[in-house]
C-alpha positions in Angstrom: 271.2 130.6 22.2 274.2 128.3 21.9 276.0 129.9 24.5 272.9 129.5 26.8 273.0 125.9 25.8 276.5 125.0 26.4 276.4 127.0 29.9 273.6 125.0 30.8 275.5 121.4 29.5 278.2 122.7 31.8 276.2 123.3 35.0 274.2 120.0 34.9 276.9 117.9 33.9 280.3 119.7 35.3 281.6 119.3 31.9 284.8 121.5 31.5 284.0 124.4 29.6 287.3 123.5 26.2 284.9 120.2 26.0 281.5 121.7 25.4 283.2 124.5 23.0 284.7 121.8 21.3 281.3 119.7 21.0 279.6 122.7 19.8 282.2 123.8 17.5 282.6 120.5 16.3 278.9 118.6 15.6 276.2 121.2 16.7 277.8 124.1 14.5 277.7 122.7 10.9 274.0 122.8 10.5 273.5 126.5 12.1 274.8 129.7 11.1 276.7 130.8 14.3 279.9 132.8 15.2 282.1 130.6 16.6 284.1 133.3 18.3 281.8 135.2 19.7 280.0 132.2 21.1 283.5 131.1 22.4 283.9 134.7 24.2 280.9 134.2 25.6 281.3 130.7 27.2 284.4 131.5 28.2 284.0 135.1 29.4 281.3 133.6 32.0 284.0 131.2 33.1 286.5 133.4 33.8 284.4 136.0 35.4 281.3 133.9 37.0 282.2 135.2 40.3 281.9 138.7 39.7 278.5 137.9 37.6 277.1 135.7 39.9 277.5 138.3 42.8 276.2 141.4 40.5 272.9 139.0 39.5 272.6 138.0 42.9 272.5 142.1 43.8 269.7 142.4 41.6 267.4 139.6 42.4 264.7 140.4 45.1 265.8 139.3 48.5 263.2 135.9 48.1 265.3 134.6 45.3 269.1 133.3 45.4 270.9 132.8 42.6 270.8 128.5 43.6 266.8 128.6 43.5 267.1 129.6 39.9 266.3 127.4 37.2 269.4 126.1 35.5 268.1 127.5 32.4 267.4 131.2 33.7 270.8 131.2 35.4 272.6 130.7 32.1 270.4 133.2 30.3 271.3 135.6 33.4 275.0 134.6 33.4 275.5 135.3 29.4 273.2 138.1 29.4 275.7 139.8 32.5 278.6 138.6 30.3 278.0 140.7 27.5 276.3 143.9 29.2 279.8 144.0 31.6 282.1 142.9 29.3 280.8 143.6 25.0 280.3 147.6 24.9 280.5 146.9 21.1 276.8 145.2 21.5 274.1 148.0 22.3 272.8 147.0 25.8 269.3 147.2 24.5 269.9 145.1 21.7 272.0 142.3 24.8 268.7 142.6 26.5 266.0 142.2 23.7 267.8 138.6 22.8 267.8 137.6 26.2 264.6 137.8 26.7 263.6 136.3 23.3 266.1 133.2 24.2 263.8 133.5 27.8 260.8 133.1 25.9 261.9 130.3 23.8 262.2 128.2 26.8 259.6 130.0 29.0 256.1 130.9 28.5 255.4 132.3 32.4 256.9 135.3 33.8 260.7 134.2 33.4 260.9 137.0 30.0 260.1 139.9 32.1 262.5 138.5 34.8 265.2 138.3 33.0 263.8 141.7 31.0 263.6 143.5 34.7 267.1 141.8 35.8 269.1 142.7 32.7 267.6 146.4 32.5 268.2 146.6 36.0 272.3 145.4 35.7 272.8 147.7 32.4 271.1 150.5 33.3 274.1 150.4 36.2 276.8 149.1 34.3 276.0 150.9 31.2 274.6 154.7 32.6 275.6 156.7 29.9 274.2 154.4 27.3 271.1 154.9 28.9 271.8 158.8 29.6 271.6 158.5 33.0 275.2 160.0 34.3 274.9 163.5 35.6 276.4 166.3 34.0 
């Protein structure tokens, strides 16, 4: 959720990415029980690879939708989510997916949960075939 949060502080307000880590790290971390670095490897994992991850979400949004028309707030869900499928094999891609969508649902009651739910399964069930146990043999 934080990493959600600071990617979406950094998209609305062009804030550099050592800032908002800082911020979070700093004031927004000492009342909740979060891991620093993993929430640093996130935020800064999305920087370092958001072209690659904004061109494999864009492949798996339905040709209506571009990755600007998305809500600011579903494109950093999106963004982490990709982060962690492509780049965490330590995290179960199921598991990568489920809190997505349950960070989607805390700031959407429509259809944006089985979007991103769709999107993710979608991009891991690629990324991740095996884990799914869908490689040939």
């Amino acid at each position: 959720m934080a990493a959600v949060q600071a990617l979406y502080q950094m998209d609305i307000s062009g804030t550099p990415s050592n800032t908002v880590i800082e911020e979070f790290t700093d004031f927004r971390f000492n009342t909740e029980k979060v891991d620093a670095d993993y929430f640093r490897d996130i935020v800064k994992g999305v920087i370092e690879f958001q072209d690659v991850i904004d061109k494999d979400i864009s492949e798996h949004l339905s040709k209506k939708w571009s990755l600007k028309r998305l809500d600011m707030t579903l494109r950093a869900i999106m963004r982490a989510g990709c982060y962690e499928i492509s780049r965490r094999p330590d995290v179960p891609a199921l598991v990568i997916i489920d809190e997505y969508v349950s960070i989607a649902s805390d700031f959407f009651e429509q259809s944006e949960p089985a979007f991103v739910n769709g999107a993710l399964d979608k991009f891991a069930k690629k990324v991740r075939a095996a884990e799914f146990g869908l490689t040939g043999s």
